[in-house]
C-alpha positions in Angstrom: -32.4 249.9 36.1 -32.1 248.8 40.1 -34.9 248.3 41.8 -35.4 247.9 45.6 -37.8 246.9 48.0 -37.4 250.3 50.1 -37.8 252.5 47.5 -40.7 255.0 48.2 -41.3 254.4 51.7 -44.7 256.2 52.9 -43.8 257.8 55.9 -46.6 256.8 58.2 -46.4 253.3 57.8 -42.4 253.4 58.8 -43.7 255.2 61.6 -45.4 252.3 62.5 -44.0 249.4 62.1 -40.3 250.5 61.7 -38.8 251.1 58.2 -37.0 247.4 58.5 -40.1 245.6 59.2 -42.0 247.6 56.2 -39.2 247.2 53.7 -38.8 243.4 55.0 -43.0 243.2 54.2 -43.0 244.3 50.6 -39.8 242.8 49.9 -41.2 239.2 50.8 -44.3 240.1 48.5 -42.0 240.9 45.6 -41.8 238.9 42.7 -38.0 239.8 42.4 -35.8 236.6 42.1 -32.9 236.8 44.6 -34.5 240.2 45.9 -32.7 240.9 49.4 -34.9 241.1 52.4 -33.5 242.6 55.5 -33.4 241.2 59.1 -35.1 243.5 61.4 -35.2 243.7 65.8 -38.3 243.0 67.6 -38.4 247.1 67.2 -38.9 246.7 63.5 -34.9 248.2 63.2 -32.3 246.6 61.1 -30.3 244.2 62.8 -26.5 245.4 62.7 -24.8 242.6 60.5 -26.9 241.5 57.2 -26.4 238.5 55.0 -27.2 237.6 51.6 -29.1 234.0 51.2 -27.8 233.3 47.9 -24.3 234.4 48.3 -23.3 234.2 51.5 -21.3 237.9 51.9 -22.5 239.6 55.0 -21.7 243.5 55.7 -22.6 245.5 58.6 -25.6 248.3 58.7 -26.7 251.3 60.1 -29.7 249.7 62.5 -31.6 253.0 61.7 -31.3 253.5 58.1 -30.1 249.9 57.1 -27.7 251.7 54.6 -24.5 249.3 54.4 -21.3 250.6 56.3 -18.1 250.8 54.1 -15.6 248.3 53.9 -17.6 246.0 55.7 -18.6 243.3 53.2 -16.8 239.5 54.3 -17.2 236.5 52.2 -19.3 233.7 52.9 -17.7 231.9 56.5 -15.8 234.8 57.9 -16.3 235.9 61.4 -17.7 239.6 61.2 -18.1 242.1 63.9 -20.6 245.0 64.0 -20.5 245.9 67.7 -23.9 243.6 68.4 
């Protein structure tokens, strides 16, 4: 079974502090090794282009929803453009 740090979001603490910064918060309290925590704007939005520490790949991202945009995934060290 997956698991995810954005899984049942309550809706009035996205409200406010922005559904990045609150799935970045509980991620970084999770106990899951290698979990993914998102980078978010000063906003509390997803920034457009999102890495993985521990592999490297990077993908572009919806800034609202932080869903991945297809075909979008580059391996560790190349250049990747998500309109920032």
């Amino acid at each position: 079974m997956s698991h995810t740090c954005d899984s049942a979001l309550p809706l009035n603490s996205t409200l406010q502090t922005g559904r990045c910064e609150y799935v970045r918060q509980n991620c970084s309290n999770s106990s899951i090794i290698g979990a993914f925590c998102p980078k978010c704007d000063s906003s509390g939005n997803y920034l457009p282009q999102q890495c993985s520490g521990s592999t490297g790949y990077c993908w572009c991202v919806d800034v609202n929803s932080g869903k991945m945009i297809s075909n979008t995934t580059t391996p560790p060290g190349t250049p990747l453009d998500c309109g920032e």
